[in-house]
N, C-alpha and C positions, 0 to 999 in steps of 0.2 A: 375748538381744538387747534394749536398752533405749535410750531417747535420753543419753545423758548429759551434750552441751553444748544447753541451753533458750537463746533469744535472745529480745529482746522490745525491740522501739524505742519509744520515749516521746515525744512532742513536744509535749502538751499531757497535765495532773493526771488532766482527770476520765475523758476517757476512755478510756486507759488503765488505769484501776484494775480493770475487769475481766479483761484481759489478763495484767496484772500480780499478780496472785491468781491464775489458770488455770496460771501459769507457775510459780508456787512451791508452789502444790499438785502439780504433776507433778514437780515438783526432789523433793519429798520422797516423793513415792510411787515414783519410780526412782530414787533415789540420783544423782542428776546434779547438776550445776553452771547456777545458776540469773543469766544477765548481762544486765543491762539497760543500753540505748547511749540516754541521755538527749541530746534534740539540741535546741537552739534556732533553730530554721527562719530565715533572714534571706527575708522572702518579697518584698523591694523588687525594683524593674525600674530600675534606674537611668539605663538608655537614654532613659527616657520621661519623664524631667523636663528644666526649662525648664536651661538652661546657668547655670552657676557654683550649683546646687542640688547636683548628684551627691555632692559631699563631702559636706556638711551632711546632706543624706538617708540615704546612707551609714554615718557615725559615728551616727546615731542609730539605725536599724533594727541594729545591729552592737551596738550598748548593749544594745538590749533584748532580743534574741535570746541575748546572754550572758546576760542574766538569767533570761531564761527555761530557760537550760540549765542555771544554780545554783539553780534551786527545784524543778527537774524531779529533778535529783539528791539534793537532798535529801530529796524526797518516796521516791524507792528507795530511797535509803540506810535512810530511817526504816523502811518497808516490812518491806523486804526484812532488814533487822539483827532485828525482833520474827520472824521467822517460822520458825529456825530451821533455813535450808537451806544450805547455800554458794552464796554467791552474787560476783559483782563488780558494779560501776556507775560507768561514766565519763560524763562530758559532752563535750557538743562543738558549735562553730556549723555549718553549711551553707548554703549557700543554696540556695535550694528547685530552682535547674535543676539544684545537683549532689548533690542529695541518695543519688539511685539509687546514687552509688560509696563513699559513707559505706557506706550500710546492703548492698549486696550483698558489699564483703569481710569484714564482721560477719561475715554468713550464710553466706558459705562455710568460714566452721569451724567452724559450728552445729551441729545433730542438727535440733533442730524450734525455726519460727521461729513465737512466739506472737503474736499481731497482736488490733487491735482490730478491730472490724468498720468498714468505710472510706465505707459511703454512711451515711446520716440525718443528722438535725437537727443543726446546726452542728457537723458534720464539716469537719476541715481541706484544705486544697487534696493535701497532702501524701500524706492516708493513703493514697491509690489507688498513686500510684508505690513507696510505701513494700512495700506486698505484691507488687508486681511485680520490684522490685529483688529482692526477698528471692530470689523463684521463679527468674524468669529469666536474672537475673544473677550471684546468689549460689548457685543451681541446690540450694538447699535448701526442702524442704515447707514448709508454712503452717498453722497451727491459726488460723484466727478463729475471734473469739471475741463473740456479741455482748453489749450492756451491759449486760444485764439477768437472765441466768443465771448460777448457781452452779456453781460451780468444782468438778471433779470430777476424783477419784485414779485411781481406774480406770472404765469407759466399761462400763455395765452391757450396752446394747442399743446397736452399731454401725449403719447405714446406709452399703450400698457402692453408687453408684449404678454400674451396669454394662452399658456400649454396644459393647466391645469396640476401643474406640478404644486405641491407644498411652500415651494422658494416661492414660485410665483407669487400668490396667496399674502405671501408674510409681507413681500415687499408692495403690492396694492394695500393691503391696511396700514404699513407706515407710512405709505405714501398720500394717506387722504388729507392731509390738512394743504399740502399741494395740489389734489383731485379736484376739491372741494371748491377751489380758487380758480380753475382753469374755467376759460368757457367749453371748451369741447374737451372732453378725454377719449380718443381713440382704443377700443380693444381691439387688438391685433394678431387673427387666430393665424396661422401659418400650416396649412395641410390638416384641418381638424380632422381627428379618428372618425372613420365610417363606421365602428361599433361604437356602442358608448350611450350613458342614459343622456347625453348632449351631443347625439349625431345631427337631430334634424335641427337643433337651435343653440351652433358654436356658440359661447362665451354669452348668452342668453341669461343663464342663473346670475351670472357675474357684473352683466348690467342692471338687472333688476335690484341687487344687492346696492349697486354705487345709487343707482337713480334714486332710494330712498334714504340717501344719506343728501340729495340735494344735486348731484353730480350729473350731469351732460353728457350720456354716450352715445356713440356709435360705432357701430361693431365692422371691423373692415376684414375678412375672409380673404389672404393670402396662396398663394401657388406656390408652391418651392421652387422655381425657378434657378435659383441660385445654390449656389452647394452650403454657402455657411446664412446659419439664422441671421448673423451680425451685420451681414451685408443686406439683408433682405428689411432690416429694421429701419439702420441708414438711412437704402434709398426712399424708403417710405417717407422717413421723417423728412426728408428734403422734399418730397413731393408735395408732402400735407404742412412742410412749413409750420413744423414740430418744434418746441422751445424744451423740451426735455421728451427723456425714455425711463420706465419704471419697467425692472424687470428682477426676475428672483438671480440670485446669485450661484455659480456652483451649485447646478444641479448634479455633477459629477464632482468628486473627490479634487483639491487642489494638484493632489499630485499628478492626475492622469492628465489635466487640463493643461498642469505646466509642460508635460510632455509632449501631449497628441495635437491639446490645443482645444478648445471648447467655444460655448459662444458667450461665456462672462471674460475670457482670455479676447479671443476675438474683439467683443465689443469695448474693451479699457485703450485696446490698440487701437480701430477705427474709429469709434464716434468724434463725432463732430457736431454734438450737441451733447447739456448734461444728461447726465444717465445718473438714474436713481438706482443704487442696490440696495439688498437686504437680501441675508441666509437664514 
């Protein structure tokens, strides 16, 4: 079992380049087909200017979003043709309210979709809906990735954070053809329930499960210490000198998370290793 169609959407050089390296290092360590959907965002509001501006606003945001989508293609093509993999690269415009139906039919004929990490320093409007469309809409996993780590073939030390939720669940079985390759995979229970048919042996079913698919666990029983899960994950992975986190996505509604703030919101803003989702 391996991914063999990689996805990765580009809308802006630089930060994508980290993505776009994580994605063609994994094309050539599974033999898979490595495509990048270069898009030039049209991010005008046309509504909201003064009358007889819409055209002229228009044809120029539409100018330059094509251009943007012929330099974004060029930079994969150049990329992506030195690296050895198979790969494809088209372009194309959107505008930013319809971006989500670009990038969710990509993703539903994907394997895994590689993404850059969507909050810090001048991050685009874009990249938040872009990892949502992938999940929700295109109903395929997410690898973010952030900008500043090396790109890695296979995944020495896993992190599975593990609550028992459904998200959870969904994102450890897409995440086994990377489980499978790890030498350890960490289960990560954080304050397991004192009730529960798995009070006396947290996250126990859930290793017995991996360990007969071939898979390497050990179960690490966490303290809440910290107010947010995201930070309690982190520090972990920096402890155990973690190469990726597999965690379920939006266990709460996108909309409360973009409000209140959650630990899939959390964890896209802190990590500092890739993090695997799935909803």
């Amino acid at each position: 079992m391996a991914y063999k169609t990689l996805l990765t959407v580009m809308t802006e050089t630089e930060k994508a380049k980290a993505a776009l390296a994580q994605m063609a290092m994994l094309a050539d360590a599974q033999d898979a087909h490595a495509e990048a959907l270069c898009l030039g965002v049209d991010r005008s509001q046309t509504g909201y200017y003064y009358a007889g501006a819409n055209a002229l606003i228009l044809q120029e945001t539409l100018a330059r979003a094509n251009a943007e989508a012929d330099d974004l293609l060029s930079f994969a093509k150049d990329y992506l043709g030195k690296s050895g993999v198979r790969w494809s690269a088209e372009n194309g415009v959107a505008q930013i309210a319809d971006i989500n139906r670009h990038v969710a039919h990509r993703a539903r004929f994907s394997d895994l979709v590689v993404l850059p990490q969507p909050y810090g320093q001048d991050r685009t409007a874009e990249a938040e809906p872009i990892i949502e469309a992938a999940m929700f809409d295109g109903h395929a996993p997410a690898l973010v990735v952030p900008e500043d780590v090396e790109p890695f073939s296979v995944p020495h030390t896993v992190l599975v954070g593990w609550n028992e939720s459904v998200e959870a669940m969904r994102a450890i079985r897409r995440a086994l053809p990377f489980l499978k390759q790890a030498e350890l995979v960490r289960i990560v229970v954080i304050d397991p329930p004192r009730h529960g048919p798995d009070r006396s042996d947290p996250g126990g079913m859930l290793s017995q499960m991996l360990s007969r698919h071939g898979v390497k666990c050990e179960i690490d029983v966490l303290s809440k210490t910290m107010t947010r899960v995201s930070d309690i994950l982190n520090r972990h992975a920096a402890d155990t000198e973690a190469d990726m986190i597999v965690m379920g996505a939006y266990g709460h509604s996108r909309f409360r998370e973009a409000i209140l703030g959650g630990a899939t919101r959390n964890m896209l803003e802190q990590a500092t290793v890739p993090v695997f989702l799935a909803h």
